[in-house]
MIDOSE-1310 file (N, C-alpha, C; in nm, 2 decimals, decimal comma, always signed):
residues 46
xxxx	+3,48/+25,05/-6,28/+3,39/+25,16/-6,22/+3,48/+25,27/-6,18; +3,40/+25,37/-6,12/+3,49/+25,47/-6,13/+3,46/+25,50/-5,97; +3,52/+25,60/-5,88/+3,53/+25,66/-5,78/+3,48/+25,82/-5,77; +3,38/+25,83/-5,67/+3,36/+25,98/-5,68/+3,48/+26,08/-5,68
xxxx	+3,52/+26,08/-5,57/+3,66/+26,15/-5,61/+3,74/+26,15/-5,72; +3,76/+26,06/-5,79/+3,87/+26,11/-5,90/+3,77/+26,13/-6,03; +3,75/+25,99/-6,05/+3,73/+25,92/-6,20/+3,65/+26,00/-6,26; +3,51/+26,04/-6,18/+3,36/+26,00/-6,22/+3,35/+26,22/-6,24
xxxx	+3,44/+26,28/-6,21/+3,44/+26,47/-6,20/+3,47/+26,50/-6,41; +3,55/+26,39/-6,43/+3,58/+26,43/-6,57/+3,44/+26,39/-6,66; +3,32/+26,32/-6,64/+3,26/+26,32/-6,74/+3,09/+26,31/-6,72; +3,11/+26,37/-6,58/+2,93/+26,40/-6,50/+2,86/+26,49/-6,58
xxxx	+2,93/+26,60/-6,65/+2,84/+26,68/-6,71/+2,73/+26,63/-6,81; +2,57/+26,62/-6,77/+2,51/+26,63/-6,81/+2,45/+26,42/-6,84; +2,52/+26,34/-6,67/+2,46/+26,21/-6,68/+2,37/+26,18/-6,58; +2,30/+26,10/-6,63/+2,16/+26,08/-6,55/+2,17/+26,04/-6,43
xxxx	+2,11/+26,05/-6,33/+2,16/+26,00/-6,18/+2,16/+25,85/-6,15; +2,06/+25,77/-6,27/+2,07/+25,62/-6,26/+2,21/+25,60/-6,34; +2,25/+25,65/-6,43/+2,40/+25,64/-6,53/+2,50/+25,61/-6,41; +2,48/+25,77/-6,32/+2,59/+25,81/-6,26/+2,62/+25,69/-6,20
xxxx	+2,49/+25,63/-6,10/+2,50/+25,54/-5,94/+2,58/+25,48/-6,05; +2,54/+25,40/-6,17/+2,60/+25,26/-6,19/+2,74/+25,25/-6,23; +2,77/+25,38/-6,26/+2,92/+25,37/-6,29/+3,04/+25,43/-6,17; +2,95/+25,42/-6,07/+3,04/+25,46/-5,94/+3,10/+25,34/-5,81
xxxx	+3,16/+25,33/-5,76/+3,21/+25,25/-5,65/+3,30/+25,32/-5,54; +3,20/+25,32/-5,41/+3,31/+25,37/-5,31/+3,50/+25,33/-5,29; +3,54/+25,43/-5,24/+3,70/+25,35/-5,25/+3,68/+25,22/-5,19; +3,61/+25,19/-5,09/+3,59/+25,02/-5,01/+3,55/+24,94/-5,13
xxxx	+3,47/+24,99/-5,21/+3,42/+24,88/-5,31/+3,55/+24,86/-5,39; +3,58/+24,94/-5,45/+3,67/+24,95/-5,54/+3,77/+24,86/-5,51; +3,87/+24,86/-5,36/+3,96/+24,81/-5,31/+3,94/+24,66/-5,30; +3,79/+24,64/-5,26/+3,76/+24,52/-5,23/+3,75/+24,44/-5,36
xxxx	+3,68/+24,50/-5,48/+3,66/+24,42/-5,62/+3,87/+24,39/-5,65; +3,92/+24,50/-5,66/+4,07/+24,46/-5,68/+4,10/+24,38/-5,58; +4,11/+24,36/-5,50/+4,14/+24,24/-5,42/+4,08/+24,07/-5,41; +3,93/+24,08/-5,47/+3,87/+23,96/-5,53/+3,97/+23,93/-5,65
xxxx	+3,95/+24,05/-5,77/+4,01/+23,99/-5,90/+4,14/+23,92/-5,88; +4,21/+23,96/-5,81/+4,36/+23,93/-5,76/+4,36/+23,77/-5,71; +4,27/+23,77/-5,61/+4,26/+23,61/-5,57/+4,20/+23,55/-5,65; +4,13/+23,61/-5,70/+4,07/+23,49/-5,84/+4,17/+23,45/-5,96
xxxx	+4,22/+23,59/-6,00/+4,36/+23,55/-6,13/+4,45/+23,48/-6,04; +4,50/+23,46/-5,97/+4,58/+23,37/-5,86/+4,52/+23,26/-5,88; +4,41/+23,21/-5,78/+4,38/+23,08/-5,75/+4,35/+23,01/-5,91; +4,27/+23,09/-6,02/+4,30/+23,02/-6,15/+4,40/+22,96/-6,23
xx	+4,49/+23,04/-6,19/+4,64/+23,03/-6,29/+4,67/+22,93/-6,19; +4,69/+22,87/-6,07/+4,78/+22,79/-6,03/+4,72/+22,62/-5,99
């Protein structure tokens, strides 16, 4: 997913506001999903 701030400015022109929500994540979400994946590829591999 992408972040309002950066990701999501390069390709808003002309997407639908239900598009937009679902391809967005606050930086907290963002941080937090990278920090699940991380303990999950961890706790898998070992």
């Amino acid at each position: 997913k992408l972040t309002d701030e950066l990701g999501i400015k390069a390709i808003q022109v002309g997407l639908h506001p239900r598009i937009r929500q679902s391809l967005l994540y606050t930086r907290e979400q963002g941080w937090n999903r990278i920090t699940y994946c991380l303990l999950i590829n961890n706790l898998s591999e070992a």
